[in-house]
Structure formats: structure tokens, C-alpha cells
Z-matrix of the N, CA and C atoms (Angstrom, degrees):
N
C 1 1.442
C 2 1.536 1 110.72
N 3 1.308 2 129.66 1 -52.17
C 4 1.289 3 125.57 2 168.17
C 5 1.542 4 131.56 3 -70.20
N 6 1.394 5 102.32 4 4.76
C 7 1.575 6 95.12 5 157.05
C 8 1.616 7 117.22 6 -104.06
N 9 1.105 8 93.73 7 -23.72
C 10 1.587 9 93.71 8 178.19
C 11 1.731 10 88.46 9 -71.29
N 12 1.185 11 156.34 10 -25.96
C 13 1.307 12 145.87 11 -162.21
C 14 1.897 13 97.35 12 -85.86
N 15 1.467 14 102.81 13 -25.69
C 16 1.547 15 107.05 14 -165.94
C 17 1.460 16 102.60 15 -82.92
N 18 1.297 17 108.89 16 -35.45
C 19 1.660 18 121.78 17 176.97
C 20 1.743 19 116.22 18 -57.75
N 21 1.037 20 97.49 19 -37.65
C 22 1.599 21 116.07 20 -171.54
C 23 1.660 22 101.23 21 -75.82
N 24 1.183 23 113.82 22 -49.67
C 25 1.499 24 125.87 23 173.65
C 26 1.232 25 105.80 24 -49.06
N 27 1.522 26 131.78 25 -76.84
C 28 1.520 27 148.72 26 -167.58
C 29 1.717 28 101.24 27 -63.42
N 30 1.585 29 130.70 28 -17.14
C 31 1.073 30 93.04 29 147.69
C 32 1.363 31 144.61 30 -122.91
N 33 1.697 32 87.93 31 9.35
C 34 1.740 33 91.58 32 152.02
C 35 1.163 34 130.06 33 -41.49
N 36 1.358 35 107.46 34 -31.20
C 37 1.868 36 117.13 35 -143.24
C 38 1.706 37 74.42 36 -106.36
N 39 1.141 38 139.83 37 -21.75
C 40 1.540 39 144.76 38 -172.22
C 41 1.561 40 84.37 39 -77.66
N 42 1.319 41 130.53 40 -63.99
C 43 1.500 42 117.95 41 -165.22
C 44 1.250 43 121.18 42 -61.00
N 45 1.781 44 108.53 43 -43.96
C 46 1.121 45 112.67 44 174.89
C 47 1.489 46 121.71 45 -50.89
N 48 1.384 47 132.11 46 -55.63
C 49 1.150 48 138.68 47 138.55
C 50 1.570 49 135.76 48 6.36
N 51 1.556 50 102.54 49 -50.90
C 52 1.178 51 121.80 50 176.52
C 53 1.737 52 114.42 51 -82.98
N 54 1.782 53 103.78 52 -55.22
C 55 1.589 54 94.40 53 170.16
C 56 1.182 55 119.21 54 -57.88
N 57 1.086 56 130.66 55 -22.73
C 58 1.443 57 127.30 56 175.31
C 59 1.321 58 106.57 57 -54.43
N 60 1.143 59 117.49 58 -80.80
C 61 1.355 60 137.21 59 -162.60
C 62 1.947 61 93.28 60 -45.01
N 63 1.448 62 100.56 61 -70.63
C 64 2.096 63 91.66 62 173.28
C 65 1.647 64 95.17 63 -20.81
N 66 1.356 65 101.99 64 -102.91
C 67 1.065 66 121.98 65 -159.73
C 68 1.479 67 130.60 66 -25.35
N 69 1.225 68 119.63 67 -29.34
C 70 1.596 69 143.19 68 163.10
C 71 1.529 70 107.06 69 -62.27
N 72 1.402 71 97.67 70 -57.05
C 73 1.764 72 104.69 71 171.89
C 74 1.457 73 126.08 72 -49.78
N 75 1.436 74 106.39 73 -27.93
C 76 1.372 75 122.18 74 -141.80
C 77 2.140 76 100.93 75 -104.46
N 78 1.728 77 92.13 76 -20.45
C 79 1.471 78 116.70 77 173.93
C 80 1.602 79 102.11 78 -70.89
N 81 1.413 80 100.44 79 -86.14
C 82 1.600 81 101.86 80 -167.90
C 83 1.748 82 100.80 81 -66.25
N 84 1.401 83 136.07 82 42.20
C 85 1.282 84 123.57 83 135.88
C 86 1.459 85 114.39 84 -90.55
N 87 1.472 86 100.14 85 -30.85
C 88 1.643 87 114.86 86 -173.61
C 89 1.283 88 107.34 87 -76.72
N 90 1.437 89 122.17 88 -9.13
C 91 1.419 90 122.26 89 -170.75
C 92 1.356 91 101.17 90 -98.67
N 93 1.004 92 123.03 91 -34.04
C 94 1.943 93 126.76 92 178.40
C 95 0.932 94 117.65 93 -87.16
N 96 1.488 95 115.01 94 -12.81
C 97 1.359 96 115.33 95 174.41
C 98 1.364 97 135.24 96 -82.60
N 99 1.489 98 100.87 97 84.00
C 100 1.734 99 106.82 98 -177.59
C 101 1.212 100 104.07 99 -157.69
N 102 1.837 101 108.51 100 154.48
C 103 1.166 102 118.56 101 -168.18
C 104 1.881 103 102.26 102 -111.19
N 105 1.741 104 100.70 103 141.56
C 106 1.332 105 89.04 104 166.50
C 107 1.611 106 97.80 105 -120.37
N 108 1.383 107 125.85 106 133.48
C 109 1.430 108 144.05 107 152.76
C 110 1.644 109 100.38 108 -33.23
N 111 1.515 110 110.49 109 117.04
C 112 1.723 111 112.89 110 179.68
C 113 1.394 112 100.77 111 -81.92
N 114 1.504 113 128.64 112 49.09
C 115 1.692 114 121.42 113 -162.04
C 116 1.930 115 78.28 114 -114.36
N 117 2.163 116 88.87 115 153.14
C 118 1.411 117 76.67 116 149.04
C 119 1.486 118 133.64 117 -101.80
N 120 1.659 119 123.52 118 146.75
C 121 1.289 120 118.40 119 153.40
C 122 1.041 121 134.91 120 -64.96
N 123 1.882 122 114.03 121 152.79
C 124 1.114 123 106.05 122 175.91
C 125 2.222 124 126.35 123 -101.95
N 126 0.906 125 90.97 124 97.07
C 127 1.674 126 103.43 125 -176.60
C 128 1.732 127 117.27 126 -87.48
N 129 1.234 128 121.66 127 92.73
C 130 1.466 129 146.31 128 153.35
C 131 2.088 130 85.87 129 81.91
N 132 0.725 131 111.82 130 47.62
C 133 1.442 132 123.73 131 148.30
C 134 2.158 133 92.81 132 117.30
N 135 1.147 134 97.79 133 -31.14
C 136 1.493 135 107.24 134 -177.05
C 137 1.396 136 122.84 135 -74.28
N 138 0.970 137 120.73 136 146.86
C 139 1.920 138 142.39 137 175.74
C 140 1.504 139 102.88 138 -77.65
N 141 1.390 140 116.50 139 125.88
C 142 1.460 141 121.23 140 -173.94
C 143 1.503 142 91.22 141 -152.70
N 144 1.618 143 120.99 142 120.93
C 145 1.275 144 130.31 143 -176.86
C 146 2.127 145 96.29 144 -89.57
N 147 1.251 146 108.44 145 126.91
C 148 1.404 147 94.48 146 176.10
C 149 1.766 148 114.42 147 -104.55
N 150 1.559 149 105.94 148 23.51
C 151 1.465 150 106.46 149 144.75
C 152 1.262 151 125.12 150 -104.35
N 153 1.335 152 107.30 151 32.12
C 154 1.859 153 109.97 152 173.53
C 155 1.797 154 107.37 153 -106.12
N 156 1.940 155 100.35 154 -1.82
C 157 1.507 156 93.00 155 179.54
C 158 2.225 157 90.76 156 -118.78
N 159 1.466 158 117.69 157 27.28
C 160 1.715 159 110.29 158 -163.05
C 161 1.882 160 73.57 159 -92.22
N 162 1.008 161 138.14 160 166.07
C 163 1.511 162 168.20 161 -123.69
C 164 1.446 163 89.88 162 161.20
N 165 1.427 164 114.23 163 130.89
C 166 1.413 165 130.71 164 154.69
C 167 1.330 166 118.98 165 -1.32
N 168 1.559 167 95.96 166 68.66
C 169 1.583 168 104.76 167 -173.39
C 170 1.756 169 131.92 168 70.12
N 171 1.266 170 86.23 169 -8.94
C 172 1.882 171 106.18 170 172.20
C 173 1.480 172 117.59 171 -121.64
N 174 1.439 173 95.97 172 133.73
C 175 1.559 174 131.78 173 -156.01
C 176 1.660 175 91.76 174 -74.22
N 177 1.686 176 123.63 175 124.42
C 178 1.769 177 90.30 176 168.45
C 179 1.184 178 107.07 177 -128.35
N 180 1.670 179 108.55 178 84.45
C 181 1.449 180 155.37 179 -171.68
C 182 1.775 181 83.91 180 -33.05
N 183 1.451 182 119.77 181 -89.80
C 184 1.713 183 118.88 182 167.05
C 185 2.023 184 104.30 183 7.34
N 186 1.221 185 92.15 184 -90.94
C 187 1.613 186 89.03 185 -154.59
C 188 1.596 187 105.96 186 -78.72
N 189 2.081 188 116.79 187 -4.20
C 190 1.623 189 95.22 188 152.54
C 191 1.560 190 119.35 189 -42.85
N 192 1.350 191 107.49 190 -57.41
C 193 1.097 192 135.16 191 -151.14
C 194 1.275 193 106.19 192 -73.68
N 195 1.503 194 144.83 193 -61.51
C 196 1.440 195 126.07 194 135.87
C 197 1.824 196 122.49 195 -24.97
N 198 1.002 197 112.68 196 -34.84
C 199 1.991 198 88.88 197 157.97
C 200 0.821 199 138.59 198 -69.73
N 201 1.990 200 111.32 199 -31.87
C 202 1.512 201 102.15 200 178.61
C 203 1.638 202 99.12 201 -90.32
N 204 1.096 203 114.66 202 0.31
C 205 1.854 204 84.94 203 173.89
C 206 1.186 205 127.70 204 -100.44
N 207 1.836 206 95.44 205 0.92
C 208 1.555 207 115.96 206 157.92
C 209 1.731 208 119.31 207 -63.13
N 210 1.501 209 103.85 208 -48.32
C 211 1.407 210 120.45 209 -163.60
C 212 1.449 211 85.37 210 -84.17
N 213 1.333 212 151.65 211 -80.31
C 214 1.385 213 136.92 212 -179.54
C 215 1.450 214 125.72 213 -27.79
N 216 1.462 215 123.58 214 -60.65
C 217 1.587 216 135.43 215 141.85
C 218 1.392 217 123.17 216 -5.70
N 219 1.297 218 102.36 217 -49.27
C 220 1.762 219 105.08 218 179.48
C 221 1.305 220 135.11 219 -127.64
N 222 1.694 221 101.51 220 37.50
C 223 1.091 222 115.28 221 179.46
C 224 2.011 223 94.49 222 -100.01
């Protein structure tokens, strides 16, 4: 009787295990998953391509954001 109770345990904790892991997987697909248009924008009269700041699928929002307040700044 108590192994069949131990069996039942180990694979709960086996499933649980598993949705996790989906579900973790299933995040950082949803997290990379975005498209940026290779067009340029137009920022305070200037053309600024915002795949010249995408990194291996990551956005690096930081130094967008230091360009345009460069390119706004010195107009």
C-alpha cells in the first residue's frame, strides 16, 4: 500500500515538473517574439532605423532611447 502511495506522489511531482518546464519554455518564446519593421523612422525631423539598436533578438530600449534624446537635443 505505501508504495503505490509513493508512486502516485513521484509522479505528481514528475508532472508538475514537466508543466513547469512547458510553461517557462512557452514564456521566453512569447518574450522574443516580436517583429521590428527594418524601415526608417522619423524622430525630431531625423531618420533613425530601430534595427541598428535589435541585439540577437533583443531590443536595447537604453541606448534607443539615448539616440532620440540625442537627435531631439540637437536639433
Amino acid at each position: 500500500m505505501k508504495n503505490n502511495r509513493f508512486d502516485k506522489v513521484v509522479i505528481v511531482i514528475l508532472i508538475c515538473i514537466c508543466a513547469y518546464l512547458v510553461l517557462s519554455n512557452l514564456k521566453q518564446r512569447e518574450e522574443s517574439n516580436y517583429y521590428i519593421d527594418p524601415k526608417p523612422y522619423k524622430i525630431c525631423g531625423e531618420e533613425i532605423y530601430v534595427t541598428d539598436y535589435t541585439y540577437n533578438s533583443k531590443l536595447d530600449v537604453q541606448s534607443l532611447f539615448n539616440e532620440i534624446e540625442l537627435t531631439c537635443n540637437t536639433k
